[in-house]
C-alpha positions as CSV (number, residue, x, y, z in Angstrom):
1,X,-21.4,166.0,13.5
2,X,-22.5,166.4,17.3
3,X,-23.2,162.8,18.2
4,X,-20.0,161.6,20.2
5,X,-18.4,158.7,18.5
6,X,-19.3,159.3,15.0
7,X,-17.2,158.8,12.4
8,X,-17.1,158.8,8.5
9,X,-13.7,157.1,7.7
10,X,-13.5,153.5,6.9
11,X,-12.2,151.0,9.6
12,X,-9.6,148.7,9.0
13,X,-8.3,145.4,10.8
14,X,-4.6,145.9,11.4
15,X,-4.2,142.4,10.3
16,X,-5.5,143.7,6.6
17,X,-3.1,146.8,6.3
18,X,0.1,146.4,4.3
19,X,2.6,149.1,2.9
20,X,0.5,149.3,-0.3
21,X,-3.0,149.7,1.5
22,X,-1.7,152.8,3.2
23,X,0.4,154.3,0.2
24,X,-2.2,154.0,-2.4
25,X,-5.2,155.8,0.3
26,X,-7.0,158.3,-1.2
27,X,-8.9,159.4,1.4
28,X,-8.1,158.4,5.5
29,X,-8.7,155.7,7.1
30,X,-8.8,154.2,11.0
31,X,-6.6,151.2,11.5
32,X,-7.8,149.4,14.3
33,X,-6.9,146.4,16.8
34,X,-2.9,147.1,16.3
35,X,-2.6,148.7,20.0
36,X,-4.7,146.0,22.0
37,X,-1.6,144.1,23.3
38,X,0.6,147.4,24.2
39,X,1.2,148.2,27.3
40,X,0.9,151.7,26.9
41,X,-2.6,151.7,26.6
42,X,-2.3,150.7,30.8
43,X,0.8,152.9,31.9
44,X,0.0,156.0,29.7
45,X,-3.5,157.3,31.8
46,X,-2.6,160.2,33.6
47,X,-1.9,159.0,36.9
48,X,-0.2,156.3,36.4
49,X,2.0,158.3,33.5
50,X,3.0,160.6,35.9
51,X,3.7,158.1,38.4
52,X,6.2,156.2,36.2
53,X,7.4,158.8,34.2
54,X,6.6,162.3,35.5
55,X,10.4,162.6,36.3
56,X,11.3,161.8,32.6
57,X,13.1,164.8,30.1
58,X,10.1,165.0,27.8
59,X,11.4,167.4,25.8
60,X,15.1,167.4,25.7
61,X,16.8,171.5,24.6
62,X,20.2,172.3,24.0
63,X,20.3,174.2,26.8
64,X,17.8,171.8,29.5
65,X,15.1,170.3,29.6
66,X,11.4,169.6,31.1
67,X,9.8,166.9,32.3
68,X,7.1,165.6,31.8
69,X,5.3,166.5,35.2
70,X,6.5,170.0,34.8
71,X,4.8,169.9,31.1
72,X,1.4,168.2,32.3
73,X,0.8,171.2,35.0
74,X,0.1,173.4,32.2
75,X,-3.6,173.5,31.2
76,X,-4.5,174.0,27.7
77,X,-1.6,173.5,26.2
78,X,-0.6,170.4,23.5
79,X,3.4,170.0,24.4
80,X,5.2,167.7,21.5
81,X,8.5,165.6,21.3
82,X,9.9,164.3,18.5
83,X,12.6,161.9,16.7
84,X,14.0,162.9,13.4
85,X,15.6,161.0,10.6
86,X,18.9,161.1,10.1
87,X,20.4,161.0,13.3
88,X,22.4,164.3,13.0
89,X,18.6,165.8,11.5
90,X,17.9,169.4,13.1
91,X,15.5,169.6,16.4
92,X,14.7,173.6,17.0
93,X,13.0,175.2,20.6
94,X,10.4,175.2,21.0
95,X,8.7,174.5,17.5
96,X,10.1,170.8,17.7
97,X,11.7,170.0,20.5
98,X,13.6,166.4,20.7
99,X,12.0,163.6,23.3
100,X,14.2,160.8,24.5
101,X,11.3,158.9,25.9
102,X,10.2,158.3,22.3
103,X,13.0,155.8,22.5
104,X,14.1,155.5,26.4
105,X,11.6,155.5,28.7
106,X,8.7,154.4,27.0
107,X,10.3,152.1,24.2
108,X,8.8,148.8,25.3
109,X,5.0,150.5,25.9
110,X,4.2,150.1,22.1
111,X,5.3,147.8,19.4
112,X,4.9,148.9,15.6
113,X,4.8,147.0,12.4
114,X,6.9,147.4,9.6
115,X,4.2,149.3,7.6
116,X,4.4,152.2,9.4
117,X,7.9,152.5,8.8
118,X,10.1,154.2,7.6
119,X,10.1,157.4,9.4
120,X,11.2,160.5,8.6
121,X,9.3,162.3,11.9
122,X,8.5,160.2,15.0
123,X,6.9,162.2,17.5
124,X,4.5,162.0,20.8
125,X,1.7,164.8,21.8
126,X,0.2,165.2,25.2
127,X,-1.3,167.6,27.2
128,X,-3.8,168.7,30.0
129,X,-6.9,169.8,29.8
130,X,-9.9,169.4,27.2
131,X,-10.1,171.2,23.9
132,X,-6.4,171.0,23.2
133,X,-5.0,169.8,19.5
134,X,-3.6,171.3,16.5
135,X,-4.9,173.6,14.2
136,X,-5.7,173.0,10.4
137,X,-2.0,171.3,9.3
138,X,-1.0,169.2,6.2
139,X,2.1,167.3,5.3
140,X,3.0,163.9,3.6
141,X,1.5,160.7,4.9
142,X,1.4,160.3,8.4
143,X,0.2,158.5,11.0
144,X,-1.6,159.1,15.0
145,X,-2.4,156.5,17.2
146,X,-4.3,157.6,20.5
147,X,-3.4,156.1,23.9
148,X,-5.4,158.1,26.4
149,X,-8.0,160.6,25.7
150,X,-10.3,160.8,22.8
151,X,-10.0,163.2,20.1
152,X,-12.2,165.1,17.1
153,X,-10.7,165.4,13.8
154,X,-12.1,167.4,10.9
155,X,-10.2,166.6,7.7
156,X,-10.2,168.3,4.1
157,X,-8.5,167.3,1.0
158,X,-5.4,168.6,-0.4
159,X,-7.5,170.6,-2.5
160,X,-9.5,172.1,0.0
161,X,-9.7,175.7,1.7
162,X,-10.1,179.2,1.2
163,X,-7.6,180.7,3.2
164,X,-3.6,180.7,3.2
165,X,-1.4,178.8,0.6
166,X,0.5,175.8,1.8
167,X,1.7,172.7,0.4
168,X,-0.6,171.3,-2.0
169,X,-3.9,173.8,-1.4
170,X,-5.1,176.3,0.8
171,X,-5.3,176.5,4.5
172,X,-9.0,175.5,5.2
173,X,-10.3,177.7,8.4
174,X,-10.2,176.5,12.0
175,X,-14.0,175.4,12.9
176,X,-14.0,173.4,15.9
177,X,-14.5,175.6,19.4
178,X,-11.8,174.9,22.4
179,X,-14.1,176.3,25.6
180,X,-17.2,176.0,26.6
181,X,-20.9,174.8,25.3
182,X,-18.8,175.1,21.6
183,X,-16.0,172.6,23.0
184,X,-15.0,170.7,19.8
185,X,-18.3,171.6,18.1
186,X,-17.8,172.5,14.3
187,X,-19.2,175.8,13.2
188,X,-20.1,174.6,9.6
189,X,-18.6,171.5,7.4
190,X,-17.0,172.5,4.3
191,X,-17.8,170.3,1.0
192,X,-15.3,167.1,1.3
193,X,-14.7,167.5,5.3
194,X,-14.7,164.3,6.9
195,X,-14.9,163.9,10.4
196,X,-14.6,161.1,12.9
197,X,-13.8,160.9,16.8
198,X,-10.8,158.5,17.3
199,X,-11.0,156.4,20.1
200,X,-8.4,155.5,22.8
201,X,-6.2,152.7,20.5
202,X,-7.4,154.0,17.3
203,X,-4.7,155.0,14.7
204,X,-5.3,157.4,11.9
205,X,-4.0,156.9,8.8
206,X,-3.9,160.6,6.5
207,X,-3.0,160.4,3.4
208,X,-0.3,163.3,1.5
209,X,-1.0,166.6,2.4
210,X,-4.6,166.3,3.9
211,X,-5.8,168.9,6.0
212,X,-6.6,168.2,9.9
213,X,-8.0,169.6,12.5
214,X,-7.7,168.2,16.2
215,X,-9.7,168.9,19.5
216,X,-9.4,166.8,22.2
217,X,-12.9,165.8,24.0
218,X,-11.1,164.4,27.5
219,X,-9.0,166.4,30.7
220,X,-6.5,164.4,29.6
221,X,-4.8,163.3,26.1
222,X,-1.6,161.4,25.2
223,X,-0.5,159.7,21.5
224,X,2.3,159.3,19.3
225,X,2.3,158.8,15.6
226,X,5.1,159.3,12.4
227,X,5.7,160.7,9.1
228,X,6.4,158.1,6.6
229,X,5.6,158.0,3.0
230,X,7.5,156.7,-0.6
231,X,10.9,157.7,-0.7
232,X,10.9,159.6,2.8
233,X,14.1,158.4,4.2
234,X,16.4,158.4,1.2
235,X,15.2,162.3,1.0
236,X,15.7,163.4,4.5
237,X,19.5,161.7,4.2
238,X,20.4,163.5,1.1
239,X,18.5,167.2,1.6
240,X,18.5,167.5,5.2
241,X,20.6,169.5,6.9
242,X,24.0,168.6,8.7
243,X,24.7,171.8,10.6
244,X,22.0,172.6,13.1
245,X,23.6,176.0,14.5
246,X,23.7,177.5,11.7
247,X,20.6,176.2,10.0
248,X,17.6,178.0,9.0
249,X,15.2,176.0,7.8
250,X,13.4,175.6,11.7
251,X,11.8,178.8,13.0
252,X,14.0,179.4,16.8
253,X,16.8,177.8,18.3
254,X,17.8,174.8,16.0
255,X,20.6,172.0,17.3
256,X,21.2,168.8,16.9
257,X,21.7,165.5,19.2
258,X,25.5,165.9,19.7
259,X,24.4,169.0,20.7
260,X,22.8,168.0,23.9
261,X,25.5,167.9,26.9
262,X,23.1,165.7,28.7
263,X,22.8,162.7,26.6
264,X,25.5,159.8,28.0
265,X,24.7,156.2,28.9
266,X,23.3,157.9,32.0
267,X,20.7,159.4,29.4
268,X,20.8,157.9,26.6
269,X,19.5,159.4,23.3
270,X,17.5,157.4,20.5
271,X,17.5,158.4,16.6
272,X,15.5,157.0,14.0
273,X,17.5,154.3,12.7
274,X,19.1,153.8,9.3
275,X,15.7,151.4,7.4
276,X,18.5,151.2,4.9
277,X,20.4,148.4,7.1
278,X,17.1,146.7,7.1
279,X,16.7,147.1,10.9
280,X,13.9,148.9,12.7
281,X,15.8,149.3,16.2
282,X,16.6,153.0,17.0
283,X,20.1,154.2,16.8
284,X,21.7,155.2,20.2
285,X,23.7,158.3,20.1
286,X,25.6,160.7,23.1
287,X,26.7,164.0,23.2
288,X,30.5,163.8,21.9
């Protein structure tokens, strides 16, 4: 694919999506019209991000944090933030740092529907500079919404790949360029790739444990999206972990929300909420 703005994955009306139509996808899908009304889709362009939020703890540490001006300096480089269900769930520095804004700051930019929920992972990625995404990665259902800056997805079938095991298949190889004349160009499409170039308000549906591949085709780039699939809540409560110093299922430095000195009612510090209590407002914790 080298035309700009092709894409081979069925488009969807928000207004036709329901719980079902995303949990019985075989194959992705773009859900489109949802973000029209959200005012994210003003506030989050660059400028005016950084002039309403480039102050903001973007990613929060046990130990700090850094905002998001600091982050946005630094060319070439996709910075996360994320929200994890339960609320005691493990964060770990730096491979998945906690964000505040998810919740704070930014909470009344975006409204989602009730499809998209529940959550076990809510997280945001942004970053300066073109080229800049994730490499092929898989895990259950999730879902990416773009706000600024378009971005080139290549995506392969559980089954798909030659390289490395990981869940459900192998690890196909990375074949879009980051620099240059080869800037998101794929080298070669595997049998089954689908690719597409999401729009700014686009959100990608991927189904369990499809491989994807990311490049971003703008100077600038800014989303958030969630895991959520069958069951995903009622599995994170009962095999997740409740004792993030000592826990070593996160590569680095793992800790938990009570962990944070920081978080108070001067700062305060939003979980994904408890779907079980039939509420989708976050829960609002502080460091004891």
């Amino acid at each position: 694919m080298s035309q700009v703005g092709s894409c081979e994955l069925r488009r969807v009306p928000y207004e036709e999506v329901t719980r079902e139509t995303l949990m019985t996808a075989t194959e992705p899908l773009v859900i489109t019209g949802l973000t029209t009304g959200w005012s994210a889709m003003r506030n989050w362009k660059r400028d005016e991000f950084l002039r309403l939020y480039g102050d903001e703890p973007y990613q929060l540490h046990s130990h700090g944090n850094d905002t998001v001006g600091k982050l946005l300096e630094w060319q070439g480089k996709y910075h996360m933030g994320h929200a994890v269900y339960p609320p005691e769930g493990c964060y770990s520095d730096p491979w998945r740092p906690y964000s505040p804004m998810l919740f704070g700051a930014l909470g009344d930019d975006y409204s989602l529907p009730a499809y998209l929920n529940p959550m076990s992972t809510f997280q945001m990625g942004m970053g300066s500079g073109p080229g800049i995404g994730v490499p092929p990665e898989n895990h259950p259902s999730s879902w990416f919404a773009a706000i600024s800056g378009r971005k080139r997805w290549v995506l392969n079938p559980p089954s798909a790949g030659t390289g490395r095991s990981g869940g459900y298949g192998t690890e196909p190889p990375e074949v879009m360029g980051r620099s240059g004349k080869s800037l998101c160009v794929p080298k070669f499409k595997q049998k089954g790739s689908l690719m597409c170039d999401q729009r700014e308000g686009d959100i990608f549906w991927v189904p369990d444990f499809w491989w994807h591949e990311t490049c971003g085709l703008d100077p600038f780039s800014i989303g958030i999206g969630g895991i959520t699939y069958s069951g995903c809540c009622e599995d994170q409560r009962r095999f997740g972990s409740t004792d993030c110093t000592t826990s070593q299922h996160e590569k680095g430095r793992s800790y938990a929300i009570k962990d944070i000195a920081t978080c108070s009612a001067d700062l305060p510090c939003g979980t994904l909420p408890n779907y079980a209590e039939g509420t989708l407002q976050p829960t609002w914790m502080s460091a004891a």
